[in-house]
C-alpha positions in Angstrom: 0.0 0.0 0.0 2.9 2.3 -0.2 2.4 2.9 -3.3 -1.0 5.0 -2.3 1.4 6.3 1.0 0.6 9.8 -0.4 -3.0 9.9 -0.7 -5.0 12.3 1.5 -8.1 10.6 1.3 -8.4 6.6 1.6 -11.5 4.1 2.0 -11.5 3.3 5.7 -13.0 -0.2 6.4 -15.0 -0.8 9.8 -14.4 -4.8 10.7 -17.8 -6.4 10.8 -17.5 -7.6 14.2 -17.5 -2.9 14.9 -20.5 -2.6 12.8 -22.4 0.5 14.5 -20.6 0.6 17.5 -19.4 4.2 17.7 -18.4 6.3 20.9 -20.8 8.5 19.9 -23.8 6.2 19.6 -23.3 6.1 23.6 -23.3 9.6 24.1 -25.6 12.0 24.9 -26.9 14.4 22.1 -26.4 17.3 24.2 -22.9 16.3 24.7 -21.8 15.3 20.9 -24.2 18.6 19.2 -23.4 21.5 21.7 -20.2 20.7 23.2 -17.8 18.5 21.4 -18.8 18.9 17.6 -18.9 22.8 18.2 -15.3 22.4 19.9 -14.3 19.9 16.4 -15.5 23.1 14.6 -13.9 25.7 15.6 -10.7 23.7 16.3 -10.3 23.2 12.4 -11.6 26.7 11.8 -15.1 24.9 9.7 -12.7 23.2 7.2 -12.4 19.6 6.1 -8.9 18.3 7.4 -8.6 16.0 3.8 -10.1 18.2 0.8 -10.3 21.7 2.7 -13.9 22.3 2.2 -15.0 25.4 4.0 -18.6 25.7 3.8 -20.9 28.8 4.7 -22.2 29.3 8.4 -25.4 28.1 6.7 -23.7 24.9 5.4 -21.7 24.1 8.0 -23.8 20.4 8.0 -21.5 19.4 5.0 -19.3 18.9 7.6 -18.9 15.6 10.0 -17.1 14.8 12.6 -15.5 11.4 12.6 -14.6 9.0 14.7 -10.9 7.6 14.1 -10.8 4.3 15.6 -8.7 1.5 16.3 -9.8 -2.3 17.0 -8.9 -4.6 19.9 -10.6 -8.2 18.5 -9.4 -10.3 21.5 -11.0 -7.5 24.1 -13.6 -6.2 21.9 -12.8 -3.0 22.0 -12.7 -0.2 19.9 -10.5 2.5 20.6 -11.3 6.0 19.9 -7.7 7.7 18.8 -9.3 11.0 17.9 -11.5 13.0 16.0 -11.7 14.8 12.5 -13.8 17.4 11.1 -14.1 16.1 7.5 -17.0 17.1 4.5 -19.9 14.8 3.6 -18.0 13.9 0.6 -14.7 12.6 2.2 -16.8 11.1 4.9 -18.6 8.5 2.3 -15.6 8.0 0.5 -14.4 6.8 3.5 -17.2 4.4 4.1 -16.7 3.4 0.9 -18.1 0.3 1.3 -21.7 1.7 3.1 -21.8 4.1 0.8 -22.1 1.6 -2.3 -24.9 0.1 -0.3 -26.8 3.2 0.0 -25.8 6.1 -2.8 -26.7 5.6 -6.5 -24.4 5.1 -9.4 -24.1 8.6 -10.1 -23.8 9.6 -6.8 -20.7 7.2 -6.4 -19.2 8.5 -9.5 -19.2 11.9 -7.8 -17.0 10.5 -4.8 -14.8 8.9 -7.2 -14.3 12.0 -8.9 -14.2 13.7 -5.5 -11.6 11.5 -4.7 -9.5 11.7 -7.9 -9.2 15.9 -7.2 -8.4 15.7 -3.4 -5.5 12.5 -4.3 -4.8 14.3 -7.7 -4.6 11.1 -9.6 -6.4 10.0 -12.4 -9.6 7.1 -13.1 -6.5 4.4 -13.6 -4.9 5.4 -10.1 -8.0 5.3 -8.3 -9.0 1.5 -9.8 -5.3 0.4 -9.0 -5.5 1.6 -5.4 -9.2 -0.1 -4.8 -7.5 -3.3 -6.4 -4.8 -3.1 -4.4 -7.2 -2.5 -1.3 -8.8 -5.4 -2.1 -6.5 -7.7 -2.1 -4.8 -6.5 1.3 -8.3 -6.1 3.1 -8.4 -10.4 2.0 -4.9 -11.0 3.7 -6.2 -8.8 6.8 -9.6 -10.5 7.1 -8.0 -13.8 6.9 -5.8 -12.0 10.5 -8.9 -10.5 11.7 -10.7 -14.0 11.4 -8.6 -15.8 13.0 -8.5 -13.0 16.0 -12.6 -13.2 15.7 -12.8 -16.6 16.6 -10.3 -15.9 19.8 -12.1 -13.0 20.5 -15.8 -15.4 20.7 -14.1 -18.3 22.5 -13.1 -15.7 25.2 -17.0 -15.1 25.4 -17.0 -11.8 24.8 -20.5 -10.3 24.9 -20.8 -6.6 24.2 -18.3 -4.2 22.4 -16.5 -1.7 24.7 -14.5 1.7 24.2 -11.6 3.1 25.3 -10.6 6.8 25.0 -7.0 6.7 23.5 -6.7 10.1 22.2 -6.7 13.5 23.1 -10.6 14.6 22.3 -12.6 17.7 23.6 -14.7 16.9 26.8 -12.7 13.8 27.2 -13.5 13.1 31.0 -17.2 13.4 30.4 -17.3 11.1 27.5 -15.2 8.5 29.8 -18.0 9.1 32.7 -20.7 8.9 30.4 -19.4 5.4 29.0 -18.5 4.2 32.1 -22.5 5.2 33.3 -23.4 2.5 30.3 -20.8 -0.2 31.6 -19.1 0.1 28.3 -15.6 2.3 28.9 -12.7 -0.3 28.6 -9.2 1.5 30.4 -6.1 -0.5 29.2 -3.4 -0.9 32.3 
């Protein structure tokens, strides 16, 4: 994948076994819409960090903030390293694969094309990197497979989080998950 090294926007895959477990799904949304997505904001004065989309005030929806994880299959736990304020464009290139499911043919051309102006490459590049993506996401399911089935014969029976990074509000997220029984704090 070094090849693609220099790419500013990439397809980020969620393992099944994370599907729709999010830090913020466990949050308040009093706590994600007026305090820490204002802070994400203004932190990255309204501007995608990959494309450097700066919306108007009015628009400022076109822009997300998200989650950038990290996966612990034998504890089940995802770990939140930090937080991005990206556009609605990079964020469903991202999630490449959900997007497919949901966004139409013409719609997905758009993010490919999206994509192609943000990595400056051209229609080839992009349909080399996805190959190439492919074939290394087989090699790591294969890893995360094998880690699955350790992760199920330790019986575990709900995803937790842990807060790894430095993210606004940080101590109240942490008492918040902890209030759910689902905050994870490595030793």
């Amino acid at each position: 994948m070094d090849e693609f090294a220099h790419f500013k926007l990439k397809i980020d895959a969620k393992p099944t076994m994370f599907h729709g477990k999010t830090v913020r799904k466990n949050l308040t949304q009093s706590l994600w819409l007026k305090k820490i997505r204002p802070q994400i904001l203004k932190e990255n004065n309204y501007t995608c960090v990959i494309c450097k989309h700066h919306p108007t005030e009015e628009n400022y929806k076109e822009l997300h903030v998200h989650e950038i994880e990290e996966y612990d299959f034998d504890n089940g736990v995802v770990k939140l390293i930090g937080l991005d304020l990206i556009c609605a464009n990079c964020h469903a290139f991202q999630h490449f694969k959900r997007s497919q499911l949901v966004l139409s043919t013409e719609q997905l051309d758009r993010l490919i094309i999206h994509f192609t102006k943000v990595n400056d490459c051209s229609i080839e590049e992009y349909k080399r990197y996805r190959k190439k993506l492919q074939s290394f996401a087989f090699e790591q399911n294969i890893e995360r497979i094998i880690s699955q089935q350790k992760s199920i014969r330790t019986k575990i029976n709900h995803i937790r989080f842990a807060i790894m990074g430095d993210i606004p509000f940080k101590d109240l997220v942490i008492e918040r998950l902890k209030q759910k029984d689902v905050y994870y704090e490595y030793s």
